[in-house]
Phi, psi and omega in degrees: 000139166224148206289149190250145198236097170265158172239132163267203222248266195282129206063021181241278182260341159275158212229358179190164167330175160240007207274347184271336171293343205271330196303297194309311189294346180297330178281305176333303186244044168059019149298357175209180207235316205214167193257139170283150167003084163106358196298274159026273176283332157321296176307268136080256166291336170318326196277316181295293203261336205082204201293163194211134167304319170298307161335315191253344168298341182293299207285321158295298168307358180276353175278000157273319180309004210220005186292121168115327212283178198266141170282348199251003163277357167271011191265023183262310199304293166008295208263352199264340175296315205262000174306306178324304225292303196303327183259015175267022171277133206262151169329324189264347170257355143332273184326324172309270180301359136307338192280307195287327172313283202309349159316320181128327208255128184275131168311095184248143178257131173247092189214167163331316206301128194296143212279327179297343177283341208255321186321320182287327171309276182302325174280351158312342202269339208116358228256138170306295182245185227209043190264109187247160153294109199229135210296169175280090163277133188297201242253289205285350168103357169288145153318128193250353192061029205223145201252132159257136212092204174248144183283112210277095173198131179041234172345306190304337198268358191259347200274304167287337145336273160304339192263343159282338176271333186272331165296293192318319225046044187277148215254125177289313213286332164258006195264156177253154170209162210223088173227158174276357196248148172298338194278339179275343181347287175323341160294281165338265225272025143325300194249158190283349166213135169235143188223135170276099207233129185047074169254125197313162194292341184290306184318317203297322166308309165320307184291292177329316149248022173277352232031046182283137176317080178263174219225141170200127186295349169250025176197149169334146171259161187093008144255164200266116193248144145318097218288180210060294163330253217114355181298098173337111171321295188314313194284352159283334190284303193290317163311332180256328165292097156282156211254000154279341175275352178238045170339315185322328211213147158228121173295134132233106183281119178240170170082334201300007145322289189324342187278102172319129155329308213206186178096193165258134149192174200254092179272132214237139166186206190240184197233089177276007193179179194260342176278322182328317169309306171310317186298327180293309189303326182311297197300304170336310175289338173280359200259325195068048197216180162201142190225170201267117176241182193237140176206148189307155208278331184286009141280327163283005183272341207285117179287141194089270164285015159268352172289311147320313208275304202291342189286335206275339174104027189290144183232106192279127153281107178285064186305353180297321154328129180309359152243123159291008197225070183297156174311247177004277195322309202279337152288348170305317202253296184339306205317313188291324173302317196270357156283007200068018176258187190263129168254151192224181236132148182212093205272015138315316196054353146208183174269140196307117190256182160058214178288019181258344188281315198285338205278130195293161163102152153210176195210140213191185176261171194249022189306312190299290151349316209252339160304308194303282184328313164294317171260358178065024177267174175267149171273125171251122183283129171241185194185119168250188222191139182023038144288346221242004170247318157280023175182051161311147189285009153281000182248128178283350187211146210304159152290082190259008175245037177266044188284300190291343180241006202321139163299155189272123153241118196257161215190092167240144244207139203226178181256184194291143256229111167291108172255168196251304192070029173232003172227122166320305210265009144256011160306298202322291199313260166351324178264328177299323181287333166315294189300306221281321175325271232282001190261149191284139193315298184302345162275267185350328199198087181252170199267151166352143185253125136315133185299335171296309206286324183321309179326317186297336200263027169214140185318312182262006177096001239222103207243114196283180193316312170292011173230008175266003177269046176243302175318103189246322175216171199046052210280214190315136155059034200026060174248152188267133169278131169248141183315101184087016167237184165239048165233132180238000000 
């Protein structure tokens, strides 16, 4: 026996009701005259909050409205509804149900929803089978106002459910389901992986602690929305880091035109300091946008904050692997690409210590290219700047009492990276040449290091013996080192 992937509807594979397209196109083509009682706000609150007892009260009365009528009269308005429904389906759950098709396991929409309304909708989708509510027709071919079978909601859909897996023979203990409402609980927890998508605030609870997968169809999984809100956990973090929250430092953001509106694309740029994350959220927040960034795996092992990183849409790299641009990682960002989101990258992979910090030019890994080849999206080159003054990597912690004078931390957005697409690893080259472009000449070619400055670029400040013939003049306390001694 094998297992089935059911899905619900509204606020699951649709992001809000459906009922209000189903309303219009019904008035649109004159099967109903008026919106019932309350409808308005009954959705509404639906988009907001989730299922509702008012709601479902609606929902038990739509089989009168439907009482006399031809079974086939609802079928332009069906077709004129699912025009509405099919492109509010978010990206990831397309993907999803290819996952579950190429698996083997047939697709079911399982919902409230009346099944004549909904059918031209689910074969757009793909979705194999159909478990709906569905009115009764006498003899004569009419709507009898009466539902035959079960009213497929909360008990009723698991009910109908089972009795459709056991015709199918379909395996429950293997099957997936997917829904946003506490009223499918019964669902959930029917089948062996259940996932929690956009979930009402009782569901969310429920999910956390069962551990259940949650889940939102417009974004990568395993990022975090803000329940009610609805809000990316990042794009709420980027609304709140004002550039006021860093007295320390003064932001200038340039370029952010260059950041597409809306889409896929790849942001590429160098790594000078552990504040760069702060310089990104700052920018990030002028782009109006949030992208999925890839960052080394030994941050995401930091308990707690590697939990943050991943909610926040964070993508673990393993550089201990012989690609750092591990298999996971690297379907992870395809995943994210092709759902439309932004990706952000910094393919140096740590930060450049010692006389690699000073040296014009950069190198790297070639991942951000070898995405760029496959998905053909544009690359945008960035370029930070003073971060590395306000949080040298000799430092465990920002220079935050650095108020009367704060260093200038600049964030600049480049236009899109002309790629040829036939040699990876001179795209890499091309896009590196990009980043270095957007940087102020004294960074891009900055002059001989000093033994202070060397210090600043190694964690404990302690700049070892084989970089200290690099210090030619103004070493430590502005004594000069001559090349290949430690005597000054």
């Amino acid at each position: 026996m094998t297992g089935a992937a059911f899905f619900d509807l509204d606020r699951t594979l649709l992001p809000k009701a459906s009922g209000p397209a189903l309303s219009a196109a019904m008035r649109e083509t004159g099967v109903v005259s008026a919106r019932l009682p309350g409808e308005a706000l009954l959705f509404g609150y639906f988009n907001l909050l989730g299922e509702s007892l008012g709601s479902i009260a609606l929902a038990r009365q739509a089989v009168l409205v439907a009482k006399g009528r031809p079974a086939d009269a609802f079928d332009e308005a069906a077709q004129l509804a699912a025009d509405v429904l099919e492109p509010m389906v978010g990206p990831f759950a397309h993907m999803l149900i290819d996952e579950h098709h190429e698996a083997g396991r047939p697709v079911v929409l399982a919902t409230t929803t009346p099944e004549h309304l909904i059918l031209p909708f689910a074969e757009r989708l793909g979705i194999d089978y159909v478990i709906a509510t569905r009115y009764e027709v006498d003899d004569t071919g009419h709507f009898t106002g009466r539902n035959d079978g079960h009213f497929v909601w909360s008990m009723g859909k698991v009910a109908a459910v089972r009795e459709w897996a056991a015709e199918e023979g379909i395996d429950l203990d293997e099957s997936f389901a997917y829904s946003d409402s506490i009223y499918d609980a019964p669902l959930l927890r029917a089948v062996g992986n259940p996932g929690a998508v956009n979930p009402d605030p009782r569901l969310q609870v429920l999910a956390t602690a069962a551990k259940w997968p949650v889940l939102h169809f417009d974004a990568s999984p395993g990022v975090f929305k803000v329940p009610v809100l609805g809000v990316e956990l990042q794009r709420l973090v980027t609304l709140l880091a004002r550039p006021e929250v860093f007295p320390y430092a003064r932001f200038t953001v340039r370029g952010t035109e260059n950041v597409p509106e809306t889409g896929p694309a790849i942001l590429v740029g160098n790594h000078r300091s552990y504040f760069d994350v702060a310089a990104m959220v700052v920018a990030m927040g002028r782009t109006g946008r949030t992208a999925r960034f890839l960052g080394k795996k030994e941050l995401f092992d930091v308990p707690g904050l590697g939990s943050f990183f991943r909610a926040g849409g964070g993508i673990s790299v393993d550089r201990r692997q012989e690609d750092p641009d591990s298999p996971d990682a690297f379907a992870s960002a395809m995943r994210s690409l092709a759902g439309g989101e932004m990706l952000a990258m910094m393919p140096e992979g740590t930060i450049p210590r010692g006389i690699h910090f000073f040296e014009p030019g950069m190198s790297g890994f070639t991942g951000a290219a070898r995405l760029a080849h496959l998905s053909r999206v544009p690359v945008i080159p960035f370029a930070i700047t003073g971060t590395e003054k306000v949080w040298p990597r000799s430092s465990r912690v920002p220079r935050m009492l650095n108020l009367l004078d704060p260093p200038e931390v600049t964030m600049t957005f480049g236009e899109p990276v002309e790629l040829k697409y036939r040699s990876v690893r001179r795209d890499m080259e091309r896009i590196f040449d990009a980043i270095t472009g957007l940087l102020p000449d004294e960074v891009a070619n900055p002059p001989r290091p000093t033994m202070a400055e060397l210090a600043l670029t190694y964690p404990d400040g302690t700049v070892p013996d084989e970089d200290r013939w690099f210090a030619v003049d103004g070493g430590t306390d502005g004594e000069a080192y001559v090349e290949g001694s430690d005597e000054s």
